[in-house]
Structures are given as structure tokens and as C-alpha cells.
C-alpha positions as CSV (number, residue, x, y, z in Angstrom):
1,X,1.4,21.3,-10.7
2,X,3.3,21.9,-7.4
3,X,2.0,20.1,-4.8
4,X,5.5,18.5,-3.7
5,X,5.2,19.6,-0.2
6,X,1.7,18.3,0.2
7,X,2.9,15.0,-1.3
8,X,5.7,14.8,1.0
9,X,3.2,15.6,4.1
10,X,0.8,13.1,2.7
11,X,3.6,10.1,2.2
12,X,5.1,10.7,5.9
13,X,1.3,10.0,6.8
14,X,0.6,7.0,4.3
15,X,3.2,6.1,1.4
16,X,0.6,4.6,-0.3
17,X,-2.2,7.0,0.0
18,X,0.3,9.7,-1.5
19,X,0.9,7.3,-4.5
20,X,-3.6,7.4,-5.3
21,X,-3.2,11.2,-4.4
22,X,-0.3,11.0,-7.2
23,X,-2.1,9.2,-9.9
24,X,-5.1,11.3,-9.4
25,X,-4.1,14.9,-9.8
26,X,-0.6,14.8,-11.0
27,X,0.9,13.3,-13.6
28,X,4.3,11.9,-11.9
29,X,3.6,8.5,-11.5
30,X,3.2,8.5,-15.4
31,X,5.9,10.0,-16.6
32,X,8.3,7.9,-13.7
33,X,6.8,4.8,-14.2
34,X,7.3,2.5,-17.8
35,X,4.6,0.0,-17.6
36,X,1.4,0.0,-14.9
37,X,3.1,-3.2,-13.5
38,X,6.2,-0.9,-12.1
39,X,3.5,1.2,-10.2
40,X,1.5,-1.4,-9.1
41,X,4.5,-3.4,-7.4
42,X,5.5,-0.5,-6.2
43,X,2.4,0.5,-4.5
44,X,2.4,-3.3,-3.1
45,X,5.6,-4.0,-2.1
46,X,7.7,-0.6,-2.0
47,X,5.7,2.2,-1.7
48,X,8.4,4.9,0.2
49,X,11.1,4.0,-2.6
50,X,8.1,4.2,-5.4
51,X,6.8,7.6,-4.2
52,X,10.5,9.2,-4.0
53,X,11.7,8.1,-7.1
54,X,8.3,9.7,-8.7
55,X,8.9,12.6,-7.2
56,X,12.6,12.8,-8.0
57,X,12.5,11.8,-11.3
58,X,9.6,14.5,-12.3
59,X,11.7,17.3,-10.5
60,X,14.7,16.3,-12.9
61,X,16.0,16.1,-16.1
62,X,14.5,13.2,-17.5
63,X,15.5,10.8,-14.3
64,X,17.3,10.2,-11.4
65,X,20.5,11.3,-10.5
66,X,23.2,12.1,-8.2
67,X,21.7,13.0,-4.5
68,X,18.6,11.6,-5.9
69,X,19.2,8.2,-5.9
70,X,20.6,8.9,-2.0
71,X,16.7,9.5,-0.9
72,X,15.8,7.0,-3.0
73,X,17.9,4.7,-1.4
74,X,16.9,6.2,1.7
75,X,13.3,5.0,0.8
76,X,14.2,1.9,0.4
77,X,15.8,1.5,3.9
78,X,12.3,3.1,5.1
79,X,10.7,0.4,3.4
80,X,13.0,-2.6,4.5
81,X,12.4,-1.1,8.3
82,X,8.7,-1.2,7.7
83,X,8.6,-5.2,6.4
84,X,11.2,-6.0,9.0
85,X,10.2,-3.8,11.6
86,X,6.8,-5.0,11.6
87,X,7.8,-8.4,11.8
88,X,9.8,-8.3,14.6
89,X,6.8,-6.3,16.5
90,X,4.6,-9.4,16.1
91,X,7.5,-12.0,17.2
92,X,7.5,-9.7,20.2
93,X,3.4,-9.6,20.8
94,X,3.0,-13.5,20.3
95,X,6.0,-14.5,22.0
């Protein structure tokens, strides 16, 4: 199914909405993911990195690979901006 560009619309709206719209009517998340765990951390903790590296490793070969793991890293710093990010936006509301 190709729905990349609506899962990349849907994941600069909410990461982790585009990770249910994932698991619902794709398969990607199934075939990235080893154990329901993965996904679920994921979806808790790093959902930019988790949706990218879904995405990524469906569109290649079996995984990951060269200027893949770039966005995926690039994930990653989207989701240490939003824990950090956020915390420094309430030090700045209290105090």
C-alpha cells in the first residue's frame, strides 16, 4: 500500500497518531518492529525515530541503511528537542 506521503503529512501533525494510522492499515510497523514491546516503547518514548525507521525499513531491502539511518537519526534529534524542548518551556512558564 502507498500511503507514504499521507504518513509523512500525518507524523509532521502527530508522530504518534501516524504510528495507530500505521498499525491500522499498513503493515510497516510489523514487518520493522521484532517484538510488540519495540513498538510500544516507541510509541511512548520515541515516536519520530519509531515512525522513520518503519517507514525506512519497509521502503528497503530488508532494513536500514546508508542515508536511512541519517533521518533516522534526524528523528531522534526531533525527539530529544521535543522531551527537552518541552521542559525548558515549563521552567520558563513557572519561573
Amino acid at each position: 500500500m502507498g500511503c507514504g506521503c499521507l504518513i509523512a503529512l500525518v507524523t509532521w501533525l502527530s508522530p504518534r497518531f501516524a504510528l495507530v494510522v500505521m498499525q491500522l492499515f499498513t503493515d510497516k510497523l510489523s514487518q520493522s518492529m521484532d517484538s510488540f514491546l519495540m513498538g510500544a516503547l516507541g510509541f511512548v518514548f520515541l515516536p519520530y525515530t519509531t515512525v522513520l525507521y518503519a517507514l525506512l525499513y519497509s521502503t528497503g531491502s530488508g532494513g536500514v541503511s546508508g542515508f536511512g539511518w541519517i533521518l533516522v537519526a534526524a528523528g531522534f534529534v526531533l525527539d530529544l528537542g521535543s522531551w527537552f524542548g518541552s521542559g525548558r518551556e515549563a521552567q520558563r512558564r513557572n519561573g
